[in-house]
C-alpha positions as a LaTeX table, in Angstrom:
\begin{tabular}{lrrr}
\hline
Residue & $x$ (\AA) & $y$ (\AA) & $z$ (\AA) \\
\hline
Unk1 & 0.00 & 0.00 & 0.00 \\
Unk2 & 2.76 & 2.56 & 0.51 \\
Unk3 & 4.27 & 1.71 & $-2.79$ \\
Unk4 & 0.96 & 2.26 & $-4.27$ \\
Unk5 & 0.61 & 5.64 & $-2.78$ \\
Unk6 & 4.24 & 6.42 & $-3.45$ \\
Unk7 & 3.24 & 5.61 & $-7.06$ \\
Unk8 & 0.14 & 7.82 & $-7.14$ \\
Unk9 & 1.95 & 10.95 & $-6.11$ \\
Unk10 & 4.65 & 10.39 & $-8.43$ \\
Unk11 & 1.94 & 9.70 & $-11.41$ \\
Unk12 & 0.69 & 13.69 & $-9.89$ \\
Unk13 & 3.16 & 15.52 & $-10.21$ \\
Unk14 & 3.30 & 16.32 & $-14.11$ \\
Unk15 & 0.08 & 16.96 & $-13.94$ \\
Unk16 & $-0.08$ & 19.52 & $-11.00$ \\
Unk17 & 3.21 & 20.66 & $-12.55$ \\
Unk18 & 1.34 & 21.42 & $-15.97$ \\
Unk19 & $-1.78$ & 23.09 & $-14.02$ \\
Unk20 & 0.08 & 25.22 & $-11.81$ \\
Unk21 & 2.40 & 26.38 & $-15.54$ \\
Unk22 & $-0.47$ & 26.86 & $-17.46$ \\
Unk23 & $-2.59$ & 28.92 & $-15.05$ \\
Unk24 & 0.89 & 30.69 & $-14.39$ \\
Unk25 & 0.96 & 31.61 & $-18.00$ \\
Unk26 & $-2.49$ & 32.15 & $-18.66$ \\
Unk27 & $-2.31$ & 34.83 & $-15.72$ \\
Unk28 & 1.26 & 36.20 & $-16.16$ \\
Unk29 & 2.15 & 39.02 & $-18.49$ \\
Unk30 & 5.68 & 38.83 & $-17.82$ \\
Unk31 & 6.01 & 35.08 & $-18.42$ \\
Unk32 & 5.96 & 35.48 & $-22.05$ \\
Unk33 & 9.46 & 36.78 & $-22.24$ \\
Unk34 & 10.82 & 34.11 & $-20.36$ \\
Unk35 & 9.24 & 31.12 & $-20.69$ \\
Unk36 & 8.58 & 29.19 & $-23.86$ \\
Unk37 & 10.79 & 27.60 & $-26.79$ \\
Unk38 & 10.15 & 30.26 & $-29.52$ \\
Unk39 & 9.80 & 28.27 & $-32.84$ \\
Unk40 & 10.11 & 30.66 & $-36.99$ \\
Unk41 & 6.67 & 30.33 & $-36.63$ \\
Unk42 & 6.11 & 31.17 & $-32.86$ \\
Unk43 & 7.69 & 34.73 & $-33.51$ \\
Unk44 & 6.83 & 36.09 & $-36.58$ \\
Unk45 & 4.64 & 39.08 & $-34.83$ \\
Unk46 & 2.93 & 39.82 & $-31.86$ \\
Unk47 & 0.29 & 38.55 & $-33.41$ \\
Unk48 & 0.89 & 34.74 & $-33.79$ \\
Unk49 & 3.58 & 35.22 & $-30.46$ \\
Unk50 & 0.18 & 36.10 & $-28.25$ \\
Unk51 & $-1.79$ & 33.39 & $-29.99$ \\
Unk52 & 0.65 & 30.67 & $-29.36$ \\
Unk53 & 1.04 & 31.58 & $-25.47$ \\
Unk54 & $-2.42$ & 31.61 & $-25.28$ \\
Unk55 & $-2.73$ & 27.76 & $-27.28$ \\
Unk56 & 0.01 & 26.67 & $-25.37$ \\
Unk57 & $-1.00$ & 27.54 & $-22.00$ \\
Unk58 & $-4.31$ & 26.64 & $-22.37$ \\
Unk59 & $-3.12$ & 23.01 & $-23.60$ \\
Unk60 & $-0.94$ & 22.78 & $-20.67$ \\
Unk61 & $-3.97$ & 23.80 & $-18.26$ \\
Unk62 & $-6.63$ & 21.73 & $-19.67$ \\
Unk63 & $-4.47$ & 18.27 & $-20.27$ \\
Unk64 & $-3.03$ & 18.39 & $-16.79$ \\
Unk65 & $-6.77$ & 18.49 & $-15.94$ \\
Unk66 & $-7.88$ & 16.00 & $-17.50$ \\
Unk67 & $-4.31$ & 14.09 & $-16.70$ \\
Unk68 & $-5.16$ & 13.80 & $-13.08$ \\
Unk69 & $-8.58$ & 12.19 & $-12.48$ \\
Unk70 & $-7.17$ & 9.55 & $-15.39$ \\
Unk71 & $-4.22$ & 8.69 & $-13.35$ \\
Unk72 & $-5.97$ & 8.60 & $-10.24$ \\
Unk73 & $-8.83$ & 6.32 & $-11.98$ \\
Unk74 & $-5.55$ & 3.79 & $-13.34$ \\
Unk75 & $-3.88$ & 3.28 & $-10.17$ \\
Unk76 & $-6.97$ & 2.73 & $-8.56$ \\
Unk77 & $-7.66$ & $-0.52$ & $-10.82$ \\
Unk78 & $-4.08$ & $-1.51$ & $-9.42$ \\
Unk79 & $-4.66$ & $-0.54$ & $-5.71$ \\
Unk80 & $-4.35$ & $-4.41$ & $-4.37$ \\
Unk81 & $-2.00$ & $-5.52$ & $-6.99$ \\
Unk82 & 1.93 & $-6.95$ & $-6.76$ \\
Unk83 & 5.01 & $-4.32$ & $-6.44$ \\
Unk84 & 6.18 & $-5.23$ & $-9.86$ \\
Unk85 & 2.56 & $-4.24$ & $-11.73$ \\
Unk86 & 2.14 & $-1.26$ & $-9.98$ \\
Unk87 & 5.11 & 0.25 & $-10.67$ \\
Unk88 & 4.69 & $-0.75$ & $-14.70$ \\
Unk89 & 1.48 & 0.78 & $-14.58$ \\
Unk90 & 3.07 & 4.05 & $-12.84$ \\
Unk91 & 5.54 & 3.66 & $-15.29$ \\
Unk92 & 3.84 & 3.56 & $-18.34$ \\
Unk93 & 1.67 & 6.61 & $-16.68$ \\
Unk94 & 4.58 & 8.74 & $-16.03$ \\
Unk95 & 5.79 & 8.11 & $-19.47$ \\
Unk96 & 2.51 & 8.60 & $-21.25$ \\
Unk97 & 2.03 & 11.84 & $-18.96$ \\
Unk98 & 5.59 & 12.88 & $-20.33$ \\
Unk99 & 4.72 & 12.54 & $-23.89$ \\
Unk100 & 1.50 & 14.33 & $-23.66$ \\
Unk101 & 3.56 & 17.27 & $-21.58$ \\
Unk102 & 6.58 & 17.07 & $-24.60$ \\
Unk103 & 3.93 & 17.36 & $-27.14$ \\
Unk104 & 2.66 & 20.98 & $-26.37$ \\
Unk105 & 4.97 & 22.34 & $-28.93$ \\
Unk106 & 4.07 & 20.11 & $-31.96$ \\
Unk107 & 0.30 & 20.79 & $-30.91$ \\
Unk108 & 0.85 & 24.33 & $-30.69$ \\
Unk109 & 3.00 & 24.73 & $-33.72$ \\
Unk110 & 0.10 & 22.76 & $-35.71$ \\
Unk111 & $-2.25$ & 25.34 & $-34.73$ \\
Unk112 & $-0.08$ & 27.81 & $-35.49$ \\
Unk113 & 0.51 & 26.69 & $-39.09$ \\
Unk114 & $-3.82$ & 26.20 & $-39.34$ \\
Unk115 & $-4.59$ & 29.62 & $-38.21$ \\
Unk116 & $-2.15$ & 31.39 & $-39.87$ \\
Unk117 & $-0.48$ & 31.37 & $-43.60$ \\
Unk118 & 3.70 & 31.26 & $-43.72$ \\
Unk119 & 3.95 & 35.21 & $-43.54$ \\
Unk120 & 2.03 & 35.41 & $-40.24$ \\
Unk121 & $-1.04$ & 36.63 & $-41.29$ \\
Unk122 & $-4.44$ & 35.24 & $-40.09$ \\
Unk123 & $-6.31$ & 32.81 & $-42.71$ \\
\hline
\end{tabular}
């Protein structure tokens, strides 16, 4: 049971780590000039530099959201199970959680490229 627990707060911290960042940049001004990897794309103008922020953060927000009830709901199928398959479950959670917290750029830059043309103008 400790493991388990152990587990379950390890499986919570990306996503309390991606609500706390997204809400941080959702709310901060200032956090635009520091955080962020700035793709061609990303800084064309202001324009398509505040849209991005905005995507971004909001991803970050809303899939640490609905990150943590899912994790929660997994490890609770494994509550009474052996060492070994709870930790592969964390496992593959952390991992899965890592992939979805890794893929904020591609999403964003995707958006990017839908809502505006190569020159940075809106569609």
């Amino acid at each position: 049971m400790k493991f388990w627990l152990l587990m379950v707060g390890i499986d919570l911290i990306n996503p309390l780590t991606m609500i706390a960042l997204g809400w941080y940049l959702l709310k901060s001004r200032k956090a635009r000039e520091v955080f962020g990897f700035k793709t061609a794309m990303w800084v064309k103008n202001n324009d398509t530099e505040k849209f991005a922020y905005n995507f971004c953060s909001k991803y970050y927000f809303f899939t640490g959201i609905i990150m943590m009830p899912l994790s929660i709901i997994v490890m609770l199928l494994f509550i009474s199970k052996t060492v070994s398959t709870i930790g592969l479950v964390g496992g593959i959670i952390c991992t899965v959680q890592g992939f979805l917290s890794a893929g904020a750029l591609l999403v964003t830059e995707i958006a990017l490229r839908k809502t505006f043309d190569k020159a940075g103008h809106r569609r």
